[in-house]
MIMI-196268 format. One record per atom (N, C-alpha, C): residue number from 1; residue in three letters; chain; atom name; x, y, z. Coordinates in nm, 3 decimals, m for minus. Example, Ala and Ser with C-alpha at 12.3 -4.5 7.8 and 13.67 -1.06 7.14 Angstrom:
% residues 2
n, res, chain, atom, east, north, up
1, Ala, A, N, 1.319, m0.569, 0.780
1, Ala, A, CA, 1.230, m0.450, 0.780
1, Ala, A, C, 1.320, m0.330, 0.780
2, Ser, A, N, 1.285, m0.225, 0.708
2, Ser, A, CA, 1.367, m0.106, 0.714
2, Ser, A, C, 1.290, 0.003, 0.787
END
This chain:
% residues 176
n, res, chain, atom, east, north, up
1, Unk, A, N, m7.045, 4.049, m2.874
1, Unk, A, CA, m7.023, 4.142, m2.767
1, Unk, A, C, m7.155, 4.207, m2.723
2, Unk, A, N, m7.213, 4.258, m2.817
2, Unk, A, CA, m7.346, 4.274, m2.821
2, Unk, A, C, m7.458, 4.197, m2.696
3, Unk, A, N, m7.484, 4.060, m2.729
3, Unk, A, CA, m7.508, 3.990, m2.617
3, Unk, A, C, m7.476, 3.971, m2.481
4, Unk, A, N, m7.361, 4.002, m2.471
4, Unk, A, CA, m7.271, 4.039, m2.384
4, Unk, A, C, m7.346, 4.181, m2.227
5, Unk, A, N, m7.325, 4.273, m2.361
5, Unk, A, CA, m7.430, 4.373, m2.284
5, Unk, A, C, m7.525, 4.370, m2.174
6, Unk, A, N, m7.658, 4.320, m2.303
6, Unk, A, CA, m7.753, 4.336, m2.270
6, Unk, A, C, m7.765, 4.215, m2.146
7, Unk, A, N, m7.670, 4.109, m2.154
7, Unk, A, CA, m7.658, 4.010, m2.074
7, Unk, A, C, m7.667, 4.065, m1.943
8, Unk, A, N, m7.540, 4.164, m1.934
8, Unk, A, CA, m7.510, 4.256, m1.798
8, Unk, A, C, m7.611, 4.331, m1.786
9, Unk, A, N, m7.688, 4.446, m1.875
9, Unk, A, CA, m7.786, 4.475, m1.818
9, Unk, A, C, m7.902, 4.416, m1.791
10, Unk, A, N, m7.935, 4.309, m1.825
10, Unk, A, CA, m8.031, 4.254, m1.787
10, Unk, A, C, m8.022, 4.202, m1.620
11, Unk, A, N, m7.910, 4.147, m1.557
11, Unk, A, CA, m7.864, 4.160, m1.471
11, Unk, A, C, m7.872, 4.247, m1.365
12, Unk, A, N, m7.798, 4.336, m1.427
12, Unk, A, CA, m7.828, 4.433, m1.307
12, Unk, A, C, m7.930, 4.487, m1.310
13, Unk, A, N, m8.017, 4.489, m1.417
13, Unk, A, CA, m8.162, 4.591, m1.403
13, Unk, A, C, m8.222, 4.466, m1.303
14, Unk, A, N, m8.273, 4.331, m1.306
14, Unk, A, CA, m8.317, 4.238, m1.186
14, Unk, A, C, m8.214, 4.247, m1.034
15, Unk, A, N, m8.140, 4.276, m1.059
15, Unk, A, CA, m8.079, 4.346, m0.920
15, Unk, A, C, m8.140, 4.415, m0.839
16, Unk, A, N, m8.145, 4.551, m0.945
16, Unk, A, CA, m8.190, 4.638, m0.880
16, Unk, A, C, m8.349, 4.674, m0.839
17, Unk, A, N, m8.394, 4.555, m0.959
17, Unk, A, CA, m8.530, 4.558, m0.879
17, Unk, A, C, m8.603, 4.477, m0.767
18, Unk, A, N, m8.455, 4.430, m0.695
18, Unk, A, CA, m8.523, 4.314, m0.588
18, Unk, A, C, m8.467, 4.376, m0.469
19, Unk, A, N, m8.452, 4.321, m0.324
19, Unk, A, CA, m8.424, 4.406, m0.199
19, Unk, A, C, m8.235, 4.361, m0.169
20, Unk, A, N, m8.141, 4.319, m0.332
20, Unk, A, CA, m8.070, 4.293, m0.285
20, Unk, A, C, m7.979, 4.431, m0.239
21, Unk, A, N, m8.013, 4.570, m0.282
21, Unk, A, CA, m7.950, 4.687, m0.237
21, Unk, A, C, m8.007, 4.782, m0.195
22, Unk, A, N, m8.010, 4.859, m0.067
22, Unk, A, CA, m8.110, 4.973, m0.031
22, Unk, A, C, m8.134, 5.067, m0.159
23, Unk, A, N, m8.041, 5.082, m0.231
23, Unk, A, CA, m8.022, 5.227, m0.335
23, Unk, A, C, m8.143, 5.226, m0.413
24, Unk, A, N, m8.198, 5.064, m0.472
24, Unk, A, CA, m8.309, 5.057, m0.565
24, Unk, A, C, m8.394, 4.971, m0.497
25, Unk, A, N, m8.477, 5.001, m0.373
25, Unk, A, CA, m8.575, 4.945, m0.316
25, Unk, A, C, m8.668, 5.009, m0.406
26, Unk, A, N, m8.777, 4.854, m0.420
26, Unk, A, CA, m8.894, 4.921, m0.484
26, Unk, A, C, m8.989, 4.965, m0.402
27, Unk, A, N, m9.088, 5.064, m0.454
27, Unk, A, CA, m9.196, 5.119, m0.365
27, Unk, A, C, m9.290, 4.984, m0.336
28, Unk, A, N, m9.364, 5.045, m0.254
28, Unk, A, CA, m9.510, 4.956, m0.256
28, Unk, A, C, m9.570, 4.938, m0.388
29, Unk, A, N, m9.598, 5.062, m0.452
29, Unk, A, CA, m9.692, 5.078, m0.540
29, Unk, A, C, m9.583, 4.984, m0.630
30, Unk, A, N, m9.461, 4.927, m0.676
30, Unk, A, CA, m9.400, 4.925, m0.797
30, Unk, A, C, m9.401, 4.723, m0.729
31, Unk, A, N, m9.424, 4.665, m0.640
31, Unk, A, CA, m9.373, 4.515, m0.612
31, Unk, A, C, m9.460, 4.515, m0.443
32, Unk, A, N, m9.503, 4.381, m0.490
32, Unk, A, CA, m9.623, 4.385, m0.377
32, Unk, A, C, m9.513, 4.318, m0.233
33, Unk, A, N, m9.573, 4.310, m0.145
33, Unk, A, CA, m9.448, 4.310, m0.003
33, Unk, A, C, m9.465, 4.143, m0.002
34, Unk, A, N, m9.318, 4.076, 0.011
34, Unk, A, CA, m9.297, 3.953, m0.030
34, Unk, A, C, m9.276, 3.931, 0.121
35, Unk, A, N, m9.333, 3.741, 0.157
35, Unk, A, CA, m9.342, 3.721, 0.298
35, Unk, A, C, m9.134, 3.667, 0.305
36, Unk, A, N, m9.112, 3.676, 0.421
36, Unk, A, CA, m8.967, 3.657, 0.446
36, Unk, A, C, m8.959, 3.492, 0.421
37, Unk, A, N, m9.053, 3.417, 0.407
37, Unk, A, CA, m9.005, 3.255, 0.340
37, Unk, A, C, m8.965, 3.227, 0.256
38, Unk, A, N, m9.031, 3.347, 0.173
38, Unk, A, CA, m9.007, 3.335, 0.013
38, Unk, A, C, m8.874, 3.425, m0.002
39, Unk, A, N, m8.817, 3.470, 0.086
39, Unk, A, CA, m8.682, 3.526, 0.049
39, Unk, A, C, m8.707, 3.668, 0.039
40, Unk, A, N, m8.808, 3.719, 0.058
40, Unk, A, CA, m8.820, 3.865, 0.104
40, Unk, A, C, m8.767, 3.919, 0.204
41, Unk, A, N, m8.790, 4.051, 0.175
41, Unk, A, CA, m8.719, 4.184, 0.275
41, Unk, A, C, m8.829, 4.286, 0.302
42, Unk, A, N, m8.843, 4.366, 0.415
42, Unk, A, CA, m8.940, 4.499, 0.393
42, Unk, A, C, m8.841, 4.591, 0.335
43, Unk, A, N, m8.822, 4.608, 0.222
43, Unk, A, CA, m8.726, 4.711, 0.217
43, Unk, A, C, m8.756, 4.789, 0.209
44, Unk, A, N, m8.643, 4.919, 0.294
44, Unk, A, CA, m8.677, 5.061, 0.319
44, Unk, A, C, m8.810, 5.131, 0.349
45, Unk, A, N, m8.869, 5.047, 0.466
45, Unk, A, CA, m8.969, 5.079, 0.530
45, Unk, A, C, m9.120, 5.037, 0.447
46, Unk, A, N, m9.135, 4.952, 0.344
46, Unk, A, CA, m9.234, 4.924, 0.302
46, Unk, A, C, m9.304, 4.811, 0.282
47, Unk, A, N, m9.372, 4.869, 0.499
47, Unk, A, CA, m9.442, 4.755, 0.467
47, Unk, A, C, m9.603, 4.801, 0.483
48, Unk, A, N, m9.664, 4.698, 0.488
48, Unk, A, CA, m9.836, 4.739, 0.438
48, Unk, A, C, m9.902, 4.764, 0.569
49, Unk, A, N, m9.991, 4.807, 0.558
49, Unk, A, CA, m10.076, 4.879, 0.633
49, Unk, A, C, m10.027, 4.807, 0.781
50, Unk, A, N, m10.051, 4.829, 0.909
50, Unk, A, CA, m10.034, 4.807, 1.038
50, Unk, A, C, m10.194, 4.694, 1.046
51, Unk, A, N, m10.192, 4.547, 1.068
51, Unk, A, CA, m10.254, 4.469, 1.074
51, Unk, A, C, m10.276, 4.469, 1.227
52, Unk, A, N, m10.153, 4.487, 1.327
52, Unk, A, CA, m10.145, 4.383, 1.443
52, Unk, A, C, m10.186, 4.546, 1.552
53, Unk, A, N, m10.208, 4.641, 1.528
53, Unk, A, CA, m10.223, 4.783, 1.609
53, Unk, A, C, m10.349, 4.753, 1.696
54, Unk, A, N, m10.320, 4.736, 1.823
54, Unk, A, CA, m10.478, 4.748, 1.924
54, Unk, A, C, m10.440, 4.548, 1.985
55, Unk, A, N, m10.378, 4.478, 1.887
55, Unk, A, CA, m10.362, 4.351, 1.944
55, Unk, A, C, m10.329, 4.313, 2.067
56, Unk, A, N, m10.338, 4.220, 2.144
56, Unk, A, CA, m10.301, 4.203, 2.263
56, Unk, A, C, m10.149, 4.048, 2.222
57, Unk, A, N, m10.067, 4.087, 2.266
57, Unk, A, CA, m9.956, 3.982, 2.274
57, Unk, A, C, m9.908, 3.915, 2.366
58, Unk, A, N, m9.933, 3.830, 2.420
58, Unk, A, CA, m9.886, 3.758, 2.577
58, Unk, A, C, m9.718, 3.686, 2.524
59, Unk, A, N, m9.649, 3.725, 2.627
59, Unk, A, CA, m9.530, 3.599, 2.689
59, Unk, A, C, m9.566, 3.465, 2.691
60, Unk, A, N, m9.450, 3.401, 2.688
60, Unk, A, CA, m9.310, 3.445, 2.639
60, Unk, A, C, m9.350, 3.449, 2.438
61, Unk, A, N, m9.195, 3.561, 2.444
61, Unk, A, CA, m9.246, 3.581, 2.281
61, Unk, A, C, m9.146, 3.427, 2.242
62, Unk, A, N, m9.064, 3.397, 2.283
62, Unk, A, CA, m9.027, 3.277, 2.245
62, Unk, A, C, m8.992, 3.193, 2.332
63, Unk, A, N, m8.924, 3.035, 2.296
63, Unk, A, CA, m8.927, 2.917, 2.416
63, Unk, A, C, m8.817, 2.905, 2.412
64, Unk, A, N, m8.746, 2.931, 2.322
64, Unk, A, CA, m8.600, 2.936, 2.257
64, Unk, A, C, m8.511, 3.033, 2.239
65, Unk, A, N, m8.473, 3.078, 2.350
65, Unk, A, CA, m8.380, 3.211, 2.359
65, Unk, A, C, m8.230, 3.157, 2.302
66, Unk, A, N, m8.224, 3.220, 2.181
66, Unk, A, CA, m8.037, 3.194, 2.097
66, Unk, A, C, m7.963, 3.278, 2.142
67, Unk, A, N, m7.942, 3.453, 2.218
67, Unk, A, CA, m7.859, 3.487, 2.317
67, Unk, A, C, m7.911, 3.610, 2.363
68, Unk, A, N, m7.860, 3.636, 2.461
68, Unk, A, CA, m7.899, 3.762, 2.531
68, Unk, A, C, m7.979, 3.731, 2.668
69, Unk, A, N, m8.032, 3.825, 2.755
69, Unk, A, CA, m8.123, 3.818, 2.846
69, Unk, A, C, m8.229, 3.959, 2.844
70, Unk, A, N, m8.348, 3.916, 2.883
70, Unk, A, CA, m8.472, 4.001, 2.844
70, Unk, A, C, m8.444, 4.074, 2.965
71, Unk, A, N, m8.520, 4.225, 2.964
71, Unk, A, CA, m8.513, 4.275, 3.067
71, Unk, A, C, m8.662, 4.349, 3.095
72, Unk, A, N, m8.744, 4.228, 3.110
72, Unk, A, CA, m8.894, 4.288, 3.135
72, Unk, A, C, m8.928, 4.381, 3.184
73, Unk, A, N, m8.825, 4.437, 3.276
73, Unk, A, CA, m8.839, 4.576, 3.369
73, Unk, A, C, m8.931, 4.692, 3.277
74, Unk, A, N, m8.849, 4.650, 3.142
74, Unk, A, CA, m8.882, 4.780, 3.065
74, Unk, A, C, m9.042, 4.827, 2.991
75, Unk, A, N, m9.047, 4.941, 3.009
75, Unk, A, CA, m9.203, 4.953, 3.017
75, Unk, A, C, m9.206, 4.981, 2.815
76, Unk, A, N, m9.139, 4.951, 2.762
76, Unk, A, CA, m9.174, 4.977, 2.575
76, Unk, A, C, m9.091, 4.871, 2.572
77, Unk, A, N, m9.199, 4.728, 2.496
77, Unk, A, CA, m9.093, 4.627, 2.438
77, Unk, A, C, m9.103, 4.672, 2.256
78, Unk, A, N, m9.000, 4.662, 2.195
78, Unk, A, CA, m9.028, 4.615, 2.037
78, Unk, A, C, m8.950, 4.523, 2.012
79, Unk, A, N, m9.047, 4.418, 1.910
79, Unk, A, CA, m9.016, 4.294, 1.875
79, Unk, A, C, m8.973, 4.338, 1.719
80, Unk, A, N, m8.849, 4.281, 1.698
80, Unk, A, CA, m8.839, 4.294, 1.582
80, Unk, A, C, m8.791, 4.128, 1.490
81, Unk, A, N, m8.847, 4.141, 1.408
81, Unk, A, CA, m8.841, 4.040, 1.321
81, Unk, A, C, m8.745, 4.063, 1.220
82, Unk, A, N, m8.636, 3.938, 1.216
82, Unk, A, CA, m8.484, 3.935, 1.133
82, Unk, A, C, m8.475, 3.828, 1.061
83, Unk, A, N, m8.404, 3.815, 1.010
83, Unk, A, CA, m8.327, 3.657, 0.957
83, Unk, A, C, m8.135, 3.704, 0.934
84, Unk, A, N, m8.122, 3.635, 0.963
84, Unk, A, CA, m7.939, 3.610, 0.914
84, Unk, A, C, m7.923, 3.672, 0.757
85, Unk, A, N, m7.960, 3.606, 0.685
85, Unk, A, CA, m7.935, 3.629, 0.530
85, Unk, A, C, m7.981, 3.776, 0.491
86, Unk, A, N, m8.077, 3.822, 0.539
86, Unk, A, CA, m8.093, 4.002, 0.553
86, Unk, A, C, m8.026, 4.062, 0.524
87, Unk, A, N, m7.968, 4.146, 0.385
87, Unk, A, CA, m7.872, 4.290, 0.401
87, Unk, A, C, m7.941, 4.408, 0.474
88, Unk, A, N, m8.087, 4.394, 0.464
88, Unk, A, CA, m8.169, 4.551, 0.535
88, Unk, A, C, m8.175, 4.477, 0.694
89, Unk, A, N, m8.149, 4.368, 0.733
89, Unk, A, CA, m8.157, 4.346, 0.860
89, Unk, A, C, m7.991, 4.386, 0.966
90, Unk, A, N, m7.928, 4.336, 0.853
90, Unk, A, CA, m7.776, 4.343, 0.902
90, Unk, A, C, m7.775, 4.531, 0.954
91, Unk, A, N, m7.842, 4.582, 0.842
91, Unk, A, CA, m7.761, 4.740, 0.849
91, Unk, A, C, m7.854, 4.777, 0.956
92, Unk, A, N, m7.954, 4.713, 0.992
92, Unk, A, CA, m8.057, 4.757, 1.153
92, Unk, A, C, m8.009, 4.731, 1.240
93, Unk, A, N, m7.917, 4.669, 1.241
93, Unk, A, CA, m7.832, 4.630, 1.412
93, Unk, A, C, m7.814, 4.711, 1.456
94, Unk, A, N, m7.708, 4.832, 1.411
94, Unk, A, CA, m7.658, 4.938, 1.496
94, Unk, A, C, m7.760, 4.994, 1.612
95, Unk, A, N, m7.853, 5.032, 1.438
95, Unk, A, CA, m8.001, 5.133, 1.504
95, Unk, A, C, m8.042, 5.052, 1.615
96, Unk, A, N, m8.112, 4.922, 1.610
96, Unk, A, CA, m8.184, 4.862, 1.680
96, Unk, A, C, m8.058, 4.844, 1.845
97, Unk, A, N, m7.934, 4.838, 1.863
97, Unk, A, CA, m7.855, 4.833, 1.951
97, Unk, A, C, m7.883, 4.952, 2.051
98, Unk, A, N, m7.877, 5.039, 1.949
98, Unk, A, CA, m7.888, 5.203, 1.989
98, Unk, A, C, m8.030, 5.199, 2.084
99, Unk, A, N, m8.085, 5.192, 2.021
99, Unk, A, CA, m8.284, 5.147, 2.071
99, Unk, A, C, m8.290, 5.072, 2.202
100, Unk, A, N, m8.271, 5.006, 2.186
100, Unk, A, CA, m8.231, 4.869, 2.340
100, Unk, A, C, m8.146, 4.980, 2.438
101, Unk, A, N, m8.040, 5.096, 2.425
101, Unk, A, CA, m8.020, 5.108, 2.511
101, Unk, A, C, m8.080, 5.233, 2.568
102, Unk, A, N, m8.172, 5.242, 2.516
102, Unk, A, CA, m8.224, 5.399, 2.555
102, Unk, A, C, m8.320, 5.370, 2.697
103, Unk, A, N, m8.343, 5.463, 2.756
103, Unk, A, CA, m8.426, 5.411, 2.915
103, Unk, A, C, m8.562, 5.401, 2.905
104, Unk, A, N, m8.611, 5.286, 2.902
104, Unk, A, CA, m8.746, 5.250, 2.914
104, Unk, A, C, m8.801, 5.179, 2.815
105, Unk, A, N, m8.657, 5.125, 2.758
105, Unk, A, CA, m8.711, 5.059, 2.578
105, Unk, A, C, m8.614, 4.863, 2.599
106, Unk, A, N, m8.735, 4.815, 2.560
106, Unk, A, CA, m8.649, 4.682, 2.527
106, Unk, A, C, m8.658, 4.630, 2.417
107, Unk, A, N, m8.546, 4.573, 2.336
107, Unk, A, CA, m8.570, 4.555, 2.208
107, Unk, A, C, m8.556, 4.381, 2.180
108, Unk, A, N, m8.625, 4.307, 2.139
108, Unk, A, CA, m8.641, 4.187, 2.174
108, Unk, A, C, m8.658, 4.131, 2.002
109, Unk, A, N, m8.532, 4.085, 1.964
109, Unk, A, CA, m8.525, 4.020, 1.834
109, Unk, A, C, m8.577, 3.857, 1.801
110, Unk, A, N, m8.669, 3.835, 1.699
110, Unk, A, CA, m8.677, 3.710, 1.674
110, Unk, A, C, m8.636, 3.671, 1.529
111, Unk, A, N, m8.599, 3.533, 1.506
111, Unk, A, CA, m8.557, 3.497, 1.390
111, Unk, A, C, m8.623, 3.313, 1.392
112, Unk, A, N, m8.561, 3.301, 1.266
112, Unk, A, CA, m8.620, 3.169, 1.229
112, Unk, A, C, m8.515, 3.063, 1.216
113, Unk, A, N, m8.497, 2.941, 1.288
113, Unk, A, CA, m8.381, 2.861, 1.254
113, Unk, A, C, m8.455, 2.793, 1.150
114, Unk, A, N, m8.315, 2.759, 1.072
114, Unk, A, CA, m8.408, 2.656, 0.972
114, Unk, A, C, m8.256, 2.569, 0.928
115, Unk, A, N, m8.214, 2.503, 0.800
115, Unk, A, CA, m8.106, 2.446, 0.792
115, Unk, A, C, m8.019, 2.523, 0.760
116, Unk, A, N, m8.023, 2.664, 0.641
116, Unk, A, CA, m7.918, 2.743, 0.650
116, Unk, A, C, m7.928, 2.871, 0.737
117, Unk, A, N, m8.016, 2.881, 0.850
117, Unk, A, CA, m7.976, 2.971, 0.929
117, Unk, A, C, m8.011, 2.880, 1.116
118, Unk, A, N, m7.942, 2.837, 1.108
118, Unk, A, CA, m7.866, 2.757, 1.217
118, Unk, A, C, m7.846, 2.824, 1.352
119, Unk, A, N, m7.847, 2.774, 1.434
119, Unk, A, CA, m7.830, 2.835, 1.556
119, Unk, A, C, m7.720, 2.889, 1.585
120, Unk, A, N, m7.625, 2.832, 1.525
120, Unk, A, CA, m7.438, 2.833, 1.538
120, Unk, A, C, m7.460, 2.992, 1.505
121, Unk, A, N, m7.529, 2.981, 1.377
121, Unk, A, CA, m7.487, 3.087, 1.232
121, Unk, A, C, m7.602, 3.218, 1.311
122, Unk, A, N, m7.687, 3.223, 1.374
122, Unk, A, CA, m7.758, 3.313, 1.461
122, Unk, A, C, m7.676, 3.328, 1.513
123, Unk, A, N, m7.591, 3.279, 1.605
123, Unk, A, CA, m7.504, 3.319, 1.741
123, Unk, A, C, m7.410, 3.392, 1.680
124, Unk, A, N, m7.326, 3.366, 1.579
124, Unk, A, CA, m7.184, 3.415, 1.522
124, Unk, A, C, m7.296, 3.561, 1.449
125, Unk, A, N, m7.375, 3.582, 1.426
125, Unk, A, CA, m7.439, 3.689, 1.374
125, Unk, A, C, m7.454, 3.763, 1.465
126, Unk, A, N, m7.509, 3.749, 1.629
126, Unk, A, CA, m7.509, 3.832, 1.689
126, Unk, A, C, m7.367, 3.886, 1.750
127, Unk, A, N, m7.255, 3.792, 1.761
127, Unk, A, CA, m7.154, 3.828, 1.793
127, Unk, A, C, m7.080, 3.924, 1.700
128, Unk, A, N, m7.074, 3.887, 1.573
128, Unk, A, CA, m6.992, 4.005, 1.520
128, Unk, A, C, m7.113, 4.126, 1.504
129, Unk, A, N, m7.238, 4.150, 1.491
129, Unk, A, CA, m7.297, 4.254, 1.500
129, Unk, A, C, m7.288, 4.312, 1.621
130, Unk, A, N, m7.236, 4.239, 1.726
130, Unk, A, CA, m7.236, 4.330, 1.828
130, Unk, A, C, m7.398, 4.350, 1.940
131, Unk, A, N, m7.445, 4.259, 1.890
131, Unk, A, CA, m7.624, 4.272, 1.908
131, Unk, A, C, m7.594, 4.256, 2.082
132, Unk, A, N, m7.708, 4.338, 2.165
132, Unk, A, CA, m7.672, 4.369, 2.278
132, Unk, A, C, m7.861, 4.285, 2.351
133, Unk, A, N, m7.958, 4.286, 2.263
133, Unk, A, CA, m8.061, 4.236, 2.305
133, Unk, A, C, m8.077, 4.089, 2.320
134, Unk, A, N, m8.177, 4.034, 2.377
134, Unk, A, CA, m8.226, 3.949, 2.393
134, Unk, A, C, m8.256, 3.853, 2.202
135, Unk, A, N, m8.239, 3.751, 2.165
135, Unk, A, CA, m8.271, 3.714, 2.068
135, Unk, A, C, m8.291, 3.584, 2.030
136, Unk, A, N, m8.462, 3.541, 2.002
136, Unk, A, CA, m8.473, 3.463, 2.032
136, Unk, A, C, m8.515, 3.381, 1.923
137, Unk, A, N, m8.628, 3.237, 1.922
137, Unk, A, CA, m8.655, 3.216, 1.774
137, Unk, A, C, m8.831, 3.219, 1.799
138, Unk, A, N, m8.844, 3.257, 1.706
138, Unk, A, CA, m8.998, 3.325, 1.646
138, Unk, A, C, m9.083, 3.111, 1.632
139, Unk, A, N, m9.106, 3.082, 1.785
139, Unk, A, CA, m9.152, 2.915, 1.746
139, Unk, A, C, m9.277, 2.915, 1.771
140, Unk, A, N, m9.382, 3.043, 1.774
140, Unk, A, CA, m9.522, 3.026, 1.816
140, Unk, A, C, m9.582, 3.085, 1.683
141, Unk, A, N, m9.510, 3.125, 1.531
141, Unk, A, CA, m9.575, 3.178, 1.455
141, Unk, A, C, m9.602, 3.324, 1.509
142, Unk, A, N, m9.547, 3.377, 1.562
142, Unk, A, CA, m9.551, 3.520, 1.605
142, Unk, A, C, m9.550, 3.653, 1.485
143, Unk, A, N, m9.434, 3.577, 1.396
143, Unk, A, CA, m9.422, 3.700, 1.229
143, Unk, A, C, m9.533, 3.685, 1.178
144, Unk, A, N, m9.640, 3.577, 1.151
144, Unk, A, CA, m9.796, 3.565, 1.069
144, Unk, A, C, m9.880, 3.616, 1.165
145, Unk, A, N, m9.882, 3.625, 1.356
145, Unk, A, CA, m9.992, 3.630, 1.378
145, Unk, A, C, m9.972, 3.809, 1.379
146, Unk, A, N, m9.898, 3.864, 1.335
146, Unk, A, CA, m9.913, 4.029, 1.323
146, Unk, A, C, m9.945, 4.042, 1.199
147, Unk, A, N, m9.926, 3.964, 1.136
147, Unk, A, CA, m9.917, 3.980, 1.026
147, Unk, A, C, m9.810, 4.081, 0.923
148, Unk, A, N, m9.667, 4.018, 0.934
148, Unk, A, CA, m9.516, 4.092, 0.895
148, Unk, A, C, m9.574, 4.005, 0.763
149, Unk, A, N, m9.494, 4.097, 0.695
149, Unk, A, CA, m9.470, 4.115, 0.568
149, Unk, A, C, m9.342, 4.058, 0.487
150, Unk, A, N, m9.272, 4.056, 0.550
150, Unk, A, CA, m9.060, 4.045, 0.497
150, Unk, A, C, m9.051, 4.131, 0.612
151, Unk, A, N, m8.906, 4.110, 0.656
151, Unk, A, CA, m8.785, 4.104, 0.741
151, Unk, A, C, m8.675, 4.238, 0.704
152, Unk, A, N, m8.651, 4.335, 0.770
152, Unk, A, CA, m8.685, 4.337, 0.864
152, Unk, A, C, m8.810, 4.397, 0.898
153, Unk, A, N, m8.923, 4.399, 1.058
153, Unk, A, CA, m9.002, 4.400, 1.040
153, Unk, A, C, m9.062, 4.411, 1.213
154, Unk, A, N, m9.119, 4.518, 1.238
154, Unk, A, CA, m9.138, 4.569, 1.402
154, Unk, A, C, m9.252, 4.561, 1.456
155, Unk, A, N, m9.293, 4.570, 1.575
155, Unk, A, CA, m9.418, 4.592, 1.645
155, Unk, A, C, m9.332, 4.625, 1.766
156, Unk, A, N, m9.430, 4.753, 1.815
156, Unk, A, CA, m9.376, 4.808, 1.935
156, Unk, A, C, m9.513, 4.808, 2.048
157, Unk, A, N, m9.490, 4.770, 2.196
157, Unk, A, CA, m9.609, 4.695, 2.274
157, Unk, A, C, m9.601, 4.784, 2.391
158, Unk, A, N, m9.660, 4.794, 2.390
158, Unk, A, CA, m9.709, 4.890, 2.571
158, Unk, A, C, m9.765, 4.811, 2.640
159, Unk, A, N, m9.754, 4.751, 2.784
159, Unk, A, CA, m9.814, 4.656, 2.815
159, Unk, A, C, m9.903, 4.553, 2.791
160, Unk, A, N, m9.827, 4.540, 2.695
160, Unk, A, CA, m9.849, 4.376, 2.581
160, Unk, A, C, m9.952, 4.376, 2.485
161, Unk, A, N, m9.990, 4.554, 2.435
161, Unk, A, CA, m10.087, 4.567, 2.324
161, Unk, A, C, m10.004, 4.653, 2.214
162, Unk, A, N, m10.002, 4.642, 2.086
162, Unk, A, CA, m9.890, 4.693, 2.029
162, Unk, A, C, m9.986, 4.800, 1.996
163, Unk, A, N, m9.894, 4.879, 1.954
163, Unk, A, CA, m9.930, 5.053, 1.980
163, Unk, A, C, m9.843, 5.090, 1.842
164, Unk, A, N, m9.777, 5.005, 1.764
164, Unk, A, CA, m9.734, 4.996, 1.601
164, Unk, A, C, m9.623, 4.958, 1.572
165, Unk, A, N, m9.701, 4.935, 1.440
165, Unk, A, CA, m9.603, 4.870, 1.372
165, Unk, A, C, m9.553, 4.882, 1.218
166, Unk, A, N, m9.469, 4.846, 1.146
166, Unk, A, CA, m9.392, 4.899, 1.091
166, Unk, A, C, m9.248, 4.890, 1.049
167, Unk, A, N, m9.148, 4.934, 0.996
167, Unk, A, CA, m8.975, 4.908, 0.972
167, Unk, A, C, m8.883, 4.958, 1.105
168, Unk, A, N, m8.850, 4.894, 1.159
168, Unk, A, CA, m8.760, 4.917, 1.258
168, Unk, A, C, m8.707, 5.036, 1.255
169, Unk, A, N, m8.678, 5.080, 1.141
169, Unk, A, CA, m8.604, 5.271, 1.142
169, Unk, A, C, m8.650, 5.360, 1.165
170, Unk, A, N, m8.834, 5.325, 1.125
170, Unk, A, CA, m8.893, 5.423, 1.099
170, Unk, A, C, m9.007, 5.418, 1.224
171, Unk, A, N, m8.974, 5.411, 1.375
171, Unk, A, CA, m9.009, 5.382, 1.503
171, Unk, A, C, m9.054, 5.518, 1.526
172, Unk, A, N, m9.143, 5.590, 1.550
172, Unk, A, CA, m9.142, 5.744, 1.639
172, Unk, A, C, m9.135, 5.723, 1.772
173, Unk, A, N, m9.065, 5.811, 1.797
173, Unk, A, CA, m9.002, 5.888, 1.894
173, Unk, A, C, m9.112, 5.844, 2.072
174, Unk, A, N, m9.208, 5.947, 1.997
174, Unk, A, CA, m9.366, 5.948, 2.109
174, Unk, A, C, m9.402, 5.801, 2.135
175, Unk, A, N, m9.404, 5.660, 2.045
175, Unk, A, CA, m9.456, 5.550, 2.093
175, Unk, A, C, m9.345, 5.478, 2.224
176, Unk, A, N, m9.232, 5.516, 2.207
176, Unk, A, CA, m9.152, 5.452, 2.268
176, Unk, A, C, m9.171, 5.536, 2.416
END
């Protein structure tokens, strides 16, 4: 029985030290920021220093729009970087929905198809999330050339120079 235990805690203590639950995100200082190939997350806002701030970003951010329509009108784009398999991406929908509809903000999602995240399985993701933006697939290397960290994962652009970046939640107010 004994074995038993420590079986379970051993378990859940590697649980809780990976991004499978917001409750036990590790800090920076405690797990270095894992890239989203390797099955990483930014969790709970930690990601590393702002690489891509002062950059210039040209159109289109992708060639491959999976649903929605862009609405360039808008003078604050943020790109945010997702994947399907995401629990910290899933619970950003709302926020990020919310964001897209505020006046003067466009929120422009990219993701990665690959064999288990499928175009089908993108589409049925934005449908039951309810996702109201543009969302497209990330096919120019766009998450490395900012240099993102894990998923989820932002840059916000003022006429196509990002002005920061950072966790989608943690957006201020003044850049937008």
């Amino acid at each position: 029985m004994r074995g038993i235990q420590w079986t379970v805690v051993g378990v859940v203590c590697a649980w809780m030290a990976g991004c499978g639950d917001s409750l036990a995100a590790p800090s920076a200082a405690e797990a270095p920021p894992v890239r989203a190939e390797e099955g990483g997350c930014a969790c709970e806002g930690e990601v590393p220093a702002p690489k891509a701030v002062g950059m210039r970003i040209d159109e289109p951010y992708s060639d491959a729009w999976i649903a929605g329509e862009r609405d360039e009108a808008e003078a604050t784009t943020v790109l945010v970087f997702w994947e399907v398999w995401c629990p910290h991406c899933r619970a950003e929908m709302p926020h990020l929905v919310a964001l897209d509809a505020r006046p003067g903000v466009e929120v422009v999602g990219l993701t990665n198809l690959t064999r288990d995240a499928t175009e089908a399985k993108v589409k049925a993701f934005v449908a039951e999330q309810g996702v109201t933006f543009a969302v497209g697939r990330d096919t120019g290397g766009l998450f490395e050339k900012v240099g993102a960290q894990g998923v989820p994962s932002a840059v916000v652009l003022k006429d196509g120079v990002v002005v920061w970046q950072g966790h989608p939640n943690a957006v201020p107010d003044d850049v937008l």
